[in-house]
C-alpha positions as a Markdown table, in Angstrom:
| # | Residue | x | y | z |
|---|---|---|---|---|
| 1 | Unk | 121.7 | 35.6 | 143.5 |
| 2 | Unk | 125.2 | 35.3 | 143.0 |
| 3 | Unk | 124.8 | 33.6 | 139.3 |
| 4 | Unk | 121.9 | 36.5 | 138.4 |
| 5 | Unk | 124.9 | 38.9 | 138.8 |
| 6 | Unk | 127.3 | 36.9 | 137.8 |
| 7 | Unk | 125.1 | 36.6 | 134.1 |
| 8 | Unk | 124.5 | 40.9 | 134.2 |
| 9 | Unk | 128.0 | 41.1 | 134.3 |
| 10 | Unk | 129.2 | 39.4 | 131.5 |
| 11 | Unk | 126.0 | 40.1 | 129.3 |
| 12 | Unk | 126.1 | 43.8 | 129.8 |
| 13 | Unk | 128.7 | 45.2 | 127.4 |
| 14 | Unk | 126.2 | 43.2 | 124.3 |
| 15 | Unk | 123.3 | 45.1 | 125.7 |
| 16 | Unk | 124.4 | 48.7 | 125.8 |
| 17 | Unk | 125.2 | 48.4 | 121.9 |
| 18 | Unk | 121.7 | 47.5 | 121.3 |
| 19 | Unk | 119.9 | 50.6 | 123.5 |
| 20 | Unk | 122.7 | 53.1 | 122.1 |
| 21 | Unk | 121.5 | 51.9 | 118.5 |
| 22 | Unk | 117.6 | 52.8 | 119.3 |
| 23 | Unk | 118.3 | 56.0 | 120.9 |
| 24 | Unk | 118.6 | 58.6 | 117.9 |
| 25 | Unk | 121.4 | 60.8 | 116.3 |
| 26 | Unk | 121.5 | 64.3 | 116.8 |
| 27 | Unk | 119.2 | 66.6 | 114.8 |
| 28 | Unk | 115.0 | 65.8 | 113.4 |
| 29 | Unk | 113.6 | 65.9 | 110.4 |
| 30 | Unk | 115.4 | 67.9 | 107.6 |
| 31 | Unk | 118.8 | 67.9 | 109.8 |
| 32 | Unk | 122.0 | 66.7 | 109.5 |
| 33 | Unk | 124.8 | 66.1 | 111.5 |
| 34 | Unk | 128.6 | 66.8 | 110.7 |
| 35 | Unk | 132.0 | 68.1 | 112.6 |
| 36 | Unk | 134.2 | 64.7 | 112.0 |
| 37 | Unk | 134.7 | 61.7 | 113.4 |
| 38 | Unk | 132.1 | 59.9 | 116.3 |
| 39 | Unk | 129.4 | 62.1 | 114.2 |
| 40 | Unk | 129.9 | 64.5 | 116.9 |
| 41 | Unk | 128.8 | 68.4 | 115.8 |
| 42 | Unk | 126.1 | 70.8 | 115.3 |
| 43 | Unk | 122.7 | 70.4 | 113.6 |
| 44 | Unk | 122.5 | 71.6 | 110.0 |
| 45 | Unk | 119.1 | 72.4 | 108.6 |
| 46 | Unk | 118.2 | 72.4 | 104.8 |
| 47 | Unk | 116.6 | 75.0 | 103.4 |
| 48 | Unk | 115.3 | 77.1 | 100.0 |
| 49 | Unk | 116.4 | 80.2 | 99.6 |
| 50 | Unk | 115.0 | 83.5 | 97.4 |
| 51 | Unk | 117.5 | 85.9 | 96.1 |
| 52 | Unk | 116.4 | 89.6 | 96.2 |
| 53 | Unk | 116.6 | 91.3 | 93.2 |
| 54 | Unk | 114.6 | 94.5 | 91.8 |
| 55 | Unk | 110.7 | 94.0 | 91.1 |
| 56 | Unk | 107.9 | 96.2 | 90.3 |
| 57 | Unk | 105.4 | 96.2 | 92.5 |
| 58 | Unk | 101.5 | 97.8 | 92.1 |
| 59 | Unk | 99.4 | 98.1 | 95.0 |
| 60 | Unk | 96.0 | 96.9 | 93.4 |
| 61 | Unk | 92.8 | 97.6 | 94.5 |
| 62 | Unk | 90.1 | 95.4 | 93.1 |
| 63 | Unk | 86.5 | 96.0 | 93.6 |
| 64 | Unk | 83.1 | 94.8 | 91.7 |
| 65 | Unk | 80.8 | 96.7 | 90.0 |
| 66 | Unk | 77.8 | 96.9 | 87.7 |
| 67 | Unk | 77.2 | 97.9 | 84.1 |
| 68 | Unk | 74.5 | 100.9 | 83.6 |
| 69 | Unk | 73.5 | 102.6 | 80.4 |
| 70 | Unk | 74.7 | 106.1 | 79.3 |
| 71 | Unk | 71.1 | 107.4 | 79.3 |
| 72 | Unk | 67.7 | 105.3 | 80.1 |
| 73 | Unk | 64.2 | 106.5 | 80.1 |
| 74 | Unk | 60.7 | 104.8 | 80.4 |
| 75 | Unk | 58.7 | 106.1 | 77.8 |
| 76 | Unk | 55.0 | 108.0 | 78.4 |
| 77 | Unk | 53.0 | 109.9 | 76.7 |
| 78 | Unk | 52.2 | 113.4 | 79.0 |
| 79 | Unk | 48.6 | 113.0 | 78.4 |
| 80 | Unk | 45.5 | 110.8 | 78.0 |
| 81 | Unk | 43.8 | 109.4 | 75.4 |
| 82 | Unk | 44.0 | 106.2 | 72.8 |
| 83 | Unk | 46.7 | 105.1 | 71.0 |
| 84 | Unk | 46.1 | 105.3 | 67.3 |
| 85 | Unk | 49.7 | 104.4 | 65.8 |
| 86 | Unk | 52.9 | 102.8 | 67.1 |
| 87 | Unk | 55.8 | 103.1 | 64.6 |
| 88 | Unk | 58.8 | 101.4 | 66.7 |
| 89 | Unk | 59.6 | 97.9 | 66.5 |
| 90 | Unk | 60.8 | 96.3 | 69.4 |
| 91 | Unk | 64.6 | 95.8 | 70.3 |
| 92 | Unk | 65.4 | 97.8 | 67.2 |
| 93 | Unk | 67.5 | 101.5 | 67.1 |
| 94 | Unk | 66.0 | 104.8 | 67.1 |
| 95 | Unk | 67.0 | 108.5 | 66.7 |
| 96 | Unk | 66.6 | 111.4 | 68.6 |
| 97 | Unk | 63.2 | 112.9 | 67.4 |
| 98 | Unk | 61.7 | 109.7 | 65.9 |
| 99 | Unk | 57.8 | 109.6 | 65.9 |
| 100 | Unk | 57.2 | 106.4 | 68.0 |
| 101 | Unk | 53.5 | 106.2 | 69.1 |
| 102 | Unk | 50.2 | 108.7 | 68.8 |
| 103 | Unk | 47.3 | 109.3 | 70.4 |
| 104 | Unk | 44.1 | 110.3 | 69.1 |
| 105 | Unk | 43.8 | 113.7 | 68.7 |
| 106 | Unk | 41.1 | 114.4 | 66.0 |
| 107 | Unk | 39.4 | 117.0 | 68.3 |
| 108 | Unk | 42.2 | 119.0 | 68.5 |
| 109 | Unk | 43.1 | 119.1 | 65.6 |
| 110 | Unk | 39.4 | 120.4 | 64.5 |
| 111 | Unk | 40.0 | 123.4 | 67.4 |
| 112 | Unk | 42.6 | 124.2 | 65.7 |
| 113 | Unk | 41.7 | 124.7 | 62.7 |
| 114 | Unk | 39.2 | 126.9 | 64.2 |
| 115 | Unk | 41.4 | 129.0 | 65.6 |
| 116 | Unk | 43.6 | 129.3 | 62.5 |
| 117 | Unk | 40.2 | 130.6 | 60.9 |
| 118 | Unk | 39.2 | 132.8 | 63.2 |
| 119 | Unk | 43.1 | 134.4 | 62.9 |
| 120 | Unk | 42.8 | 135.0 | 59.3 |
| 121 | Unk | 39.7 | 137.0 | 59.7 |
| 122 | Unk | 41.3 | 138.8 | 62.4 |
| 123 | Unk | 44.7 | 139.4 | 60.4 |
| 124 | Unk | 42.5 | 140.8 | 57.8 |
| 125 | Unk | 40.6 | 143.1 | 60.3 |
| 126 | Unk | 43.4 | 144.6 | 61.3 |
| 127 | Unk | 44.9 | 145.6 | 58.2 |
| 128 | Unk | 42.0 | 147.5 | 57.4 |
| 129 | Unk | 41.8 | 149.3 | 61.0 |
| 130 | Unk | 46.0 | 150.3 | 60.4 |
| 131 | Unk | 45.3 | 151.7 | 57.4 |
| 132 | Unk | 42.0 | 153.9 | 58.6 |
| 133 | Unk | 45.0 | 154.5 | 61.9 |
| 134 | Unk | 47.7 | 156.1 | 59.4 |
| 135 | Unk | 44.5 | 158.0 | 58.1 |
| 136 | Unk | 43.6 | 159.3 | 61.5 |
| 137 | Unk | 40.6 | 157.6 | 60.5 |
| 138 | Unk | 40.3 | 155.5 | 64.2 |
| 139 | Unk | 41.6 | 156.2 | 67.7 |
| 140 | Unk | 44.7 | 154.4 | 68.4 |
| 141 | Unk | 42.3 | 152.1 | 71.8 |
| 142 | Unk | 40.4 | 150.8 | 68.6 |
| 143 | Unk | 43.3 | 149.9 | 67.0 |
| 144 | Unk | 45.0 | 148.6 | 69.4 |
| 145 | Unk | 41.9 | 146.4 | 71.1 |
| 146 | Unk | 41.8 | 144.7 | 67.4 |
| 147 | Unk | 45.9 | 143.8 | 68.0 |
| 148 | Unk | 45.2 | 142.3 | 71.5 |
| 149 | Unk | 42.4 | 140.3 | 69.7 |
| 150 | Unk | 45.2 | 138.7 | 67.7 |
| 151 | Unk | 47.7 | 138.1 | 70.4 |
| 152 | Unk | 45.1 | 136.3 | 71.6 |
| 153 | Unk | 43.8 | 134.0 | 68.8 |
| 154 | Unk | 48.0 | 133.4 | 68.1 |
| 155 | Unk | 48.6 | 132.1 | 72.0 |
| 156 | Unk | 45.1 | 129.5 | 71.6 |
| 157 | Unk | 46.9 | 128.6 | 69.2 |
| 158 | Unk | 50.3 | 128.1 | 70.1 |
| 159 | Unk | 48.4 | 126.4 | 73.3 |
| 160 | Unk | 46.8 | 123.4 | 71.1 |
| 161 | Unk | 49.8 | 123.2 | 69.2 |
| 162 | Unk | 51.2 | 122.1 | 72.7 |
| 163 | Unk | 48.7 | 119.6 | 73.4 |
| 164 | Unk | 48.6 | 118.2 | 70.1 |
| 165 | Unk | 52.2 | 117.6 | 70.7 |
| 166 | Unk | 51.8 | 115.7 | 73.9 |
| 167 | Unk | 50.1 | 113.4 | 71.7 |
| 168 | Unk | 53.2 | 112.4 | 70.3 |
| 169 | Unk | 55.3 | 110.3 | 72.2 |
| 170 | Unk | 58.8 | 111.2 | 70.0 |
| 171 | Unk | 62.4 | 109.4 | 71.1 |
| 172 | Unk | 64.2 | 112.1 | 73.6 |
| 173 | Unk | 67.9 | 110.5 | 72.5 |
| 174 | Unk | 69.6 | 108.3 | 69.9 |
| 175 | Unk | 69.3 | 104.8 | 71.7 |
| 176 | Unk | 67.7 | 101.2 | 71.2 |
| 177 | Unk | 64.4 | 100.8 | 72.3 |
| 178 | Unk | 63.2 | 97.9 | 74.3 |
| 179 | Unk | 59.7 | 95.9 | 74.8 |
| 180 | Unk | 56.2 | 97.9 | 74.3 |
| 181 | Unk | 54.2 | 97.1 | 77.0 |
| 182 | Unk | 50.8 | 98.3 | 75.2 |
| 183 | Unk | 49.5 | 97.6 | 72.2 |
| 184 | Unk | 47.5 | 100.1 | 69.1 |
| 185 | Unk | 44.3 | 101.1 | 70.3 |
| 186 | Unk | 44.5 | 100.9 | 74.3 |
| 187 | Unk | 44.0 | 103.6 | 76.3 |
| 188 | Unk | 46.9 | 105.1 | 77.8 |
| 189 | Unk | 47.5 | 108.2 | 80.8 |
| 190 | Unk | 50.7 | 109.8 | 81.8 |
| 191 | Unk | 51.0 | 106.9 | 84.2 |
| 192 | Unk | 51.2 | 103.9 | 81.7 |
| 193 | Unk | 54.6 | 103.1 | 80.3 |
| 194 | Unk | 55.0 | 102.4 | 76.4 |
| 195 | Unk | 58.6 | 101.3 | 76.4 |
| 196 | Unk | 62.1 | 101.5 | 77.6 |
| 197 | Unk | 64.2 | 103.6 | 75.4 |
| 198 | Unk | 68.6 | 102.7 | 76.4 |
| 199 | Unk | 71.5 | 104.3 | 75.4 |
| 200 | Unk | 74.5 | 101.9 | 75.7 |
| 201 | Unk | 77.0 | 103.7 | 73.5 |
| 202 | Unk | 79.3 | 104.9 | 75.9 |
| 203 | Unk | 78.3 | 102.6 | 79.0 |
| 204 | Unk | 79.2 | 103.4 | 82.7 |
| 205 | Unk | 80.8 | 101.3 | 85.2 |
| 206 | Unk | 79.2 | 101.9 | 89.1 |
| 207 | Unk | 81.8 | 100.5 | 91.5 |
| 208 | Unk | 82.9 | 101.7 | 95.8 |
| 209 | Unk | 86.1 | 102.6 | 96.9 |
| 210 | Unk | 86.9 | 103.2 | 100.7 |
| 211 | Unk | 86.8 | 106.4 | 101.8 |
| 212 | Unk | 91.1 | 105.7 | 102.9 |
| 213 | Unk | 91.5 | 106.1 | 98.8 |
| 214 | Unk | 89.3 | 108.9 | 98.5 |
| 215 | Unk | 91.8 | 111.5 | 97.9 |
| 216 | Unk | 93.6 | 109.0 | 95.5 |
| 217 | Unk | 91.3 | 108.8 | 93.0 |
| 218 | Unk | 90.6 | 111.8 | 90.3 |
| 219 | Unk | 88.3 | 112.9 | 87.1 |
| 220 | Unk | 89.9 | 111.0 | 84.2 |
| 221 | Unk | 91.6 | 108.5 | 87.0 |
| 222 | Unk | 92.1 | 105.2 | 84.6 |
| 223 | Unk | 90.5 | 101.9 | 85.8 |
| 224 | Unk | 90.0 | 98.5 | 84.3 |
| 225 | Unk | 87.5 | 95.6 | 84.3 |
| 226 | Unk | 86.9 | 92.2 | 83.5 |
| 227 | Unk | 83.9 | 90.5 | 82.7 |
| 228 | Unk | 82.1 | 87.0 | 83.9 |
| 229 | Unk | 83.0 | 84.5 | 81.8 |
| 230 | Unk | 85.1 | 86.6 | 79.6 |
| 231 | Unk | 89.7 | 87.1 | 79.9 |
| 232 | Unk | 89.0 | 90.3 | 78.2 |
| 233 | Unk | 90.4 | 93.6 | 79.8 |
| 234 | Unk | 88.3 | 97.0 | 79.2 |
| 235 | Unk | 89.9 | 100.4 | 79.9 |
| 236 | Unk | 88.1 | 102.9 | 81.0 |
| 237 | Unk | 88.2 | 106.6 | 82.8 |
| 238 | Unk | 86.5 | 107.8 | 85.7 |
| 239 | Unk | 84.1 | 110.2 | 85.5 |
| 240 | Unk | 81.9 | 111.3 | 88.3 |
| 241 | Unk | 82.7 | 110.5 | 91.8 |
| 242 | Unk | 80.4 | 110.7 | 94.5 |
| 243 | Unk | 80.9 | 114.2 | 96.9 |
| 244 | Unk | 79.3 | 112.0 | 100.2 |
| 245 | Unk | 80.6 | 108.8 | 102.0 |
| 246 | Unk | 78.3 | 106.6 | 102.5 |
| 247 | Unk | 77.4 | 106.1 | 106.0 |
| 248 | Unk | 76.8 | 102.9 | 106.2 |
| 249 | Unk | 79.1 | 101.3 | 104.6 |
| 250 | Unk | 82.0 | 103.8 | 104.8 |
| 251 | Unk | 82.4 | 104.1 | 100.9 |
| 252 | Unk | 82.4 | 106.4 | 97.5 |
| 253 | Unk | 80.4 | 105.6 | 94.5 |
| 254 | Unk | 82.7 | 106.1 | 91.6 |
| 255 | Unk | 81.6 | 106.0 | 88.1 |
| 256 | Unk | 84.2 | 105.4 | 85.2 |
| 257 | Unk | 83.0 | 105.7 | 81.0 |
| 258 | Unk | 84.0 | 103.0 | 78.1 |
| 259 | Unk | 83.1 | 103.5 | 74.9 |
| 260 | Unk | 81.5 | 100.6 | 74.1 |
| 261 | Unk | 81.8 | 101.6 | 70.5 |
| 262 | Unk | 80.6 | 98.0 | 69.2 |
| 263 | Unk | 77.9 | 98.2 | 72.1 |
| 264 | Unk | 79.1 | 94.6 | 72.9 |
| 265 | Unk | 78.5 | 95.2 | 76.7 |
| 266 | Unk | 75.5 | 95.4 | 78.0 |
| 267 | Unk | 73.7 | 97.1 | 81.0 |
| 268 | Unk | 73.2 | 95.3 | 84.3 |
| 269 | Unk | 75.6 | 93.1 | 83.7 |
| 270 | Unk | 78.3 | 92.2 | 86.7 |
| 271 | Unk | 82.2 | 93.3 | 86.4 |
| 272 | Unk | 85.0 | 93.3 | 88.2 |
| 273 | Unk | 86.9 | 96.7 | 88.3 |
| 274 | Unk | 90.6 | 97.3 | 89.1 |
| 275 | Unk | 92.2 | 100.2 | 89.9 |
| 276 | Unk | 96.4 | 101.0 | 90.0 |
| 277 | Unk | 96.6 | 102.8 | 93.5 |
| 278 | Unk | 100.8 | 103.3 | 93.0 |
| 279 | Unk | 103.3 | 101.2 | 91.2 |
| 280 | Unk | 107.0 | 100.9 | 92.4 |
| 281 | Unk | 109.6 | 99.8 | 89.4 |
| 282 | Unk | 112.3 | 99.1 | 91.7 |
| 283 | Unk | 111.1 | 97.3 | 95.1 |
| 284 | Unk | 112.6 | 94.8 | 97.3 |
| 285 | Unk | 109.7 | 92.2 | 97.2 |
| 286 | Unk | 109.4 | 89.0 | 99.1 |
| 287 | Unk | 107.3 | 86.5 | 100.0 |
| 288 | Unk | 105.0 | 87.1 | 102.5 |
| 289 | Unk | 105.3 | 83.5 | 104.6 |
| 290 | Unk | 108.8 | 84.6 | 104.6 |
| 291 | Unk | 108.4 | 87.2 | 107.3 |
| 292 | Unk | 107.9 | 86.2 | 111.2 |
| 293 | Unk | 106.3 | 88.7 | 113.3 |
| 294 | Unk | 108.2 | 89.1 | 116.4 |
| 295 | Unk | 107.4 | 91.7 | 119.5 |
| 296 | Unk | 110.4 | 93.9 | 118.3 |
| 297 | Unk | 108.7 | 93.9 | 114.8 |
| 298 | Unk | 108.8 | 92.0 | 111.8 |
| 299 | Unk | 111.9 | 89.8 | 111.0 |
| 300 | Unk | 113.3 | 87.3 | 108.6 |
| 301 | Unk | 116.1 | 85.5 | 108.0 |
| 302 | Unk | 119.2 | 85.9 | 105.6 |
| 303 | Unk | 121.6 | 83.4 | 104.7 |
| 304 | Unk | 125.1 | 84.3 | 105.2 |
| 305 | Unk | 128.3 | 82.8 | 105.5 |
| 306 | Unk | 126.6 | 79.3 | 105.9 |
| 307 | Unk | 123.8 | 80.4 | 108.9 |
| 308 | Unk | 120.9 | 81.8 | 109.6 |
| 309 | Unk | 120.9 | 85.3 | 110.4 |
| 310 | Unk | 118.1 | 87.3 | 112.0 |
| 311 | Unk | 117.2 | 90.6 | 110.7 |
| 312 | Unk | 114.8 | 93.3 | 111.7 |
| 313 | Unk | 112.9 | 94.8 | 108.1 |
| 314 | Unk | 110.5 | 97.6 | 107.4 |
| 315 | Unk | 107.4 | 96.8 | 105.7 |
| 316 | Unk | 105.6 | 99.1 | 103.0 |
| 317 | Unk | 103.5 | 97.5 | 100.0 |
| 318 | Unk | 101.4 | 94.9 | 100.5 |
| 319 | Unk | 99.2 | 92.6 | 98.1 |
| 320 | Unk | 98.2 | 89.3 | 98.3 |
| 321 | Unk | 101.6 | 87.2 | 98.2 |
| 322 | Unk | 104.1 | 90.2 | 98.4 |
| 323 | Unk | 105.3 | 92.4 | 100.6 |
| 324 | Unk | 107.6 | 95.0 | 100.1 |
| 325 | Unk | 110.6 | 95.5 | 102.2 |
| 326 | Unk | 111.7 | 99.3 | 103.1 |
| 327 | Unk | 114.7 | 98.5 | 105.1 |
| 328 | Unk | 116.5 | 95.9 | 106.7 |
| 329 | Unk | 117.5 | 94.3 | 103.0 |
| 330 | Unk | 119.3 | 95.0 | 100.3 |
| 331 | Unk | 120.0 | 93.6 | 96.6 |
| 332 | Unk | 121.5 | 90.1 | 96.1 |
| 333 | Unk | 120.5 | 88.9 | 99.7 |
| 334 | Unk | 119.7 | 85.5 | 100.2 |
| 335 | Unk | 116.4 | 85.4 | 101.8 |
| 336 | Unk | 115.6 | 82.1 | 103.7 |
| 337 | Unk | 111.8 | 80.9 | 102.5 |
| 338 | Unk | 111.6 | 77.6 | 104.1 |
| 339 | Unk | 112.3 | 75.7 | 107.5 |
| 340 | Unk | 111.1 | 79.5 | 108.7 |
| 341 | Unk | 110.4 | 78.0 | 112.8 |
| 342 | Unk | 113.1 | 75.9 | 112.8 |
| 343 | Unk | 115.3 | 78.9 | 112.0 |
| 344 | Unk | 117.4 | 80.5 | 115.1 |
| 345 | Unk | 120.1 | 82.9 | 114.8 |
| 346 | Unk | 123.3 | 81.5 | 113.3 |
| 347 | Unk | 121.9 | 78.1 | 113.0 |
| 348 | Unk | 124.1 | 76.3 | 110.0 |
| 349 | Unk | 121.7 | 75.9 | 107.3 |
| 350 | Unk | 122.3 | 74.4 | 103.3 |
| 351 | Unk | 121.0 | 75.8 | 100.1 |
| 352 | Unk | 118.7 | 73.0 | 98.8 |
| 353 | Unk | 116.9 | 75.2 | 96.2 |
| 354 | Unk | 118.0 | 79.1 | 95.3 |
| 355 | Unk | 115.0 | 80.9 | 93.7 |
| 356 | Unk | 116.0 | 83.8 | 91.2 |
| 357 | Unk | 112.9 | 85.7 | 90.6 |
């Protein structure tokens, strides 16, 4: 027993040099130790930094929508009967007025002329009963049951006129006309559709807001959108807004008006529609990983005089990496971006990397 401690003692002050160099320094990861001699001193953390200047900020609100035609209309004849002529070909343009299909209408045609006879006699009739009227010749009942008989023969025909004009199925706007579904000689009825007549020149955009921005946005309110597949931008002014939130989903249907002068858009297709809500030339903007939510509020950290410091902000306008600081900082602060829960108040800290935005 005697030799065992005998051998401690003389082997001990070797061994302490080799636990003392396994045991680390002071300070982790991303520390560094200073103060002097021994390596005795406080921990020193790196860091980036961010240097506040003025931005402009724009709260965004992005939303999608869907393309629709200025005017669209499935085209029917009002009445029934067979189609004796189309004069439209398919996919091309058309003008307001344009004779694009017919129906038979020999027999009304016939009644008319009819009628148109039978008004000539009458017209004839009565010029012979005025003049015997200025003559005092006939009572003024006989003259004036031959004028009724012509009011009468004038509204049958005024009445076929109408229905000879259902027969023609004429375009109701300048547009581009689609597909015919029927083809000459078929029978058609009020119910059977001939073709789609679209108006694309301008073209609407259909996108929701939520009813928070309801107030915010106006008749002429500018908005822009994007297209699938396409960088393009499109500017374009609202136009109609919905008076009633929808229940369900606790939104307004907006409508906005391009126009689509080279008719290169086309209805139904999908966009994506932004609208400028405010915009803020000279904000204080940072990153938003920058800030720390504490139970006193939201805080960050500064760099000053070599340390950390801790300081309370305000926060106003947000969007997707920025937030925009209403008090708390000021211009040329060194905000601390890194290292963020390592960070205590008036913890030495170096500059690795200063970010000027």
């Amino acid at each position: 027993m005697l030799v065992l401690v005998a051998a401690v003692i003389v082997l001990y002050p070797k061994i302490k040099p080799i636990f003392s160099s396994k045991s680390g320094g002071p300070g982790g990861p991303g520390m560094t130790a200073g103060g002097g001699p021994g390596g005795s001193g406080r921990q020193v953390l790196n860091v980036s930094g961010y240097l506040i200047k003025p931005q402009q900020m724009s709260d965004l609100y992005v939303s999608t929508g869907t393309l629709k035609p200025d005017e669209t209309v499935e085209l029917a004849f009002e009445t029934s009967g067979k189609i004796v002529g189309i004069n439209f070909t398919e996919g091309t343009r058309v003008r307001k007025g344009d004779l694009l299909a017919k129906i038979n209408d020999r027999p009304l045609q016939a009644q008319l002329e009819k009628l148109q006879a039978q008004k000539k006699l009458v017209e004839e009739k009565e010029f012979r009963q005025r003049s015997l009227l200025d003559k005092d010749a006939i009572s003024q009942e006989s003259y004036d049951q031959i004028v009724t008989e012509l009011q009468t023969i004038q509204a049958d025909i005024n009445l076929v006129g109408a229905r000879i004009a259902e027969t023609e199925l004429r375009a109701p706007f300048d547009g581009i006309i689609g597909l015919r579904y029927v083809s000459e000689g078929s029978y058609t009825n009020p119910s059977t559709k001939i073709a789609r007549l679209v108006k694309i020149k301008p073209i609407k955009i259909e996108f929701t807001i939520p009813e928070r921005y309801a107030n915010q946005i106006k008749i002429g309110y500018p908005v822009t959108f994007t297209m699938d597949g396409s960088n393009e931008i499109y500017n374009a002014k609202v136009y109609a807004i919905d008076p009633q939130v929808d229940v369900a989903t606790r939104s307004i249907v907006i409508r906005a008006l391009y126009p689509n002068n080279n008719e290169e858009l086309k209805p139904g297709r999908f966009t994506s529609v932004t609208l400028l809500l405010s915009q803020i030339d000279d904000a204080i903007s940072i990153p938003t990983e920058a800030i720390t939510p504490e139970m006193e509020g939201e805080m960050v950290y500064v760099y000053r005089n070599g340390k950390a410091e801790v300081v309370k902000v305000g926060v106003g306008l947000r969007t997707e990496s920025q937030v925009q600081i209403t008090n708390g900082l000021k211009f040329g602060d060194t905000l601390l971006t890194s290292g963020i829960l390592q960070l205590r108040q008036n913890l030495p800290v170096v500059l690795d990397t200063l970010v000027l935005n």
